[in-house]
N, C-alpha and C positions, 0 to 999 in steps of 0.2 A: 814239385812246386806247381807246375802245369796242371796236374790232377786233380789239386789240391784248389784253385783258381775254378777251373772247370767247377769243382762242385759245390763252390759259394756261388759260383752265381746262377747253378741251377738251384740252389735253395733259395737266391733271393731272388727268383725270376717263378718261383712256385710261390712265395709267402704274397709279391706282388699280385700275382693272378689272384690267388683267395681274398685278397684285400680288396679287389676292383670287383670280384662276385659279391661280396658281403656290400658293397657300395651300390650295385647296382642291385641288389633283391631290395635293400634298404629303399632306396627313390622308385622301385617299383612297386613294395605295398604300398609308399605313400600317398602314389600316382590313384592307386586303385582306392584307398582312401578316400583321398579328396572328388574322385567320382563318384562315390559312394555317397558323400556327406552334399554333392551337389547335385544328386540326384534326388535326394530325402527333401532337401531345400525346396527345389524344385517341384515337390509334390505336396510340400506344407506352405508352401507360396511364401520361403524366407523374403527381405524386401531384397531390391532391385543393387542395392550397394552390395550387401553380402551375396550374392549370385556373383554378381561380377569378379569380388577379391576370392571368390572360391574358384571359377573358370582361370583365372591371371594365373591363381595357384600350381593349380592342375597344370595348364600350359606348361609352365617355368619349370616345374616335378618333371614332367614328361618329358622336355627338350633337353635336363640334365639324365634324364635317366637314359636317353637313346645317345648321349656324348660319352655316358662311363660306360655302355656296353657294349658302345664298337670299339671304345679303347680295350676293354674287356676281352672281346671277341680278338683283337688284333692279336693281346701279347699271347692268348688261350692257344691263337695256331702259332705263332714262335714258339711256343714252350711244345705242343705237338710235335714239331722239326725238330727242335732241340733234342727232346726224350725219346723219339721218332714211334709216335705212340698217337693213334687216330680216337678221340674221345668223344663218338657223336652227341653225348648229352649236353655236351661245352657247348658246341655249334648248333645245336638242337634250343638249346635256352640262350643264346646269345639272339640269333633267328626272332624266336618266339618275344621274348621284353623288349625288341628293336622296334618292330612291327608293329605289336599292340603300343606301346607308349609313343609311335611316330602318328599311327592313327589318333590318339588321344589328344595328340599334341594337336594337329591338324582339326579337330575336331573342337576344341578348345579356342583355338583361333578364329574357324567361320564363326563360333557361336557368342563371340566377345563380337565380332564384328557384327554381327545380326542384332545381338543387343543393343548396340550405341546407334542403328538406322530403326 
């Protein structure tokens, strides 16, 4: 019965992990997206309103994408301990979309406030 316990909830502690990776690649193309489409804006002089709902965008993408992949990153090393199994790509791309989408976020923010002075 113990064994049996044991290895539901290492499958649903592996199915949850791929769910929060699938979640966070999802808010990270989208991140890079909407800097894509506000950078294009940017250099076709979109007007002053749409600049703005595209940086709010990006921001709010970015601040969700760095909240689902440290939640990401967190259960990535409990399931490491668990399976006792060291998977530098986990940590490696948890690291990597944390960083770039904390920058963005940041980024997103002086440039909303630079806007409105």
């Amino acid at each position: 019965m113990r064994s049996l316990l044991r290895r539901r909830t290492r499958r649903e502690l592996y199915s949850l992990v791929r769910h929060l990776h699938s979640a966070s690649v999802f808010l990270f193309a989208n991140v890079l997206i909407g800097t894509a489409l506000y950078a294009i804006g940017n250099y076709q002089e979109f007007l002053d309103t749409t600049q703005h709902v595209m940086i709010a965008l990006v921001r709010y993408l970015a601040i969700g994408a760095v909240l689902v992949t440290l939640v990401y990153f967190a259960l990535a090393v409990v399931q490491m301990i668990v399976l006792r199994s060291f998977r530098l790509r986990d940590v490696l791309y948890a690291v990597l979309i944390t960083a770039i989408s904390s920058t963005l976020a940041i980024a997103g923010g002086i440039l909303t406030t630079l806007s409105v002075y």
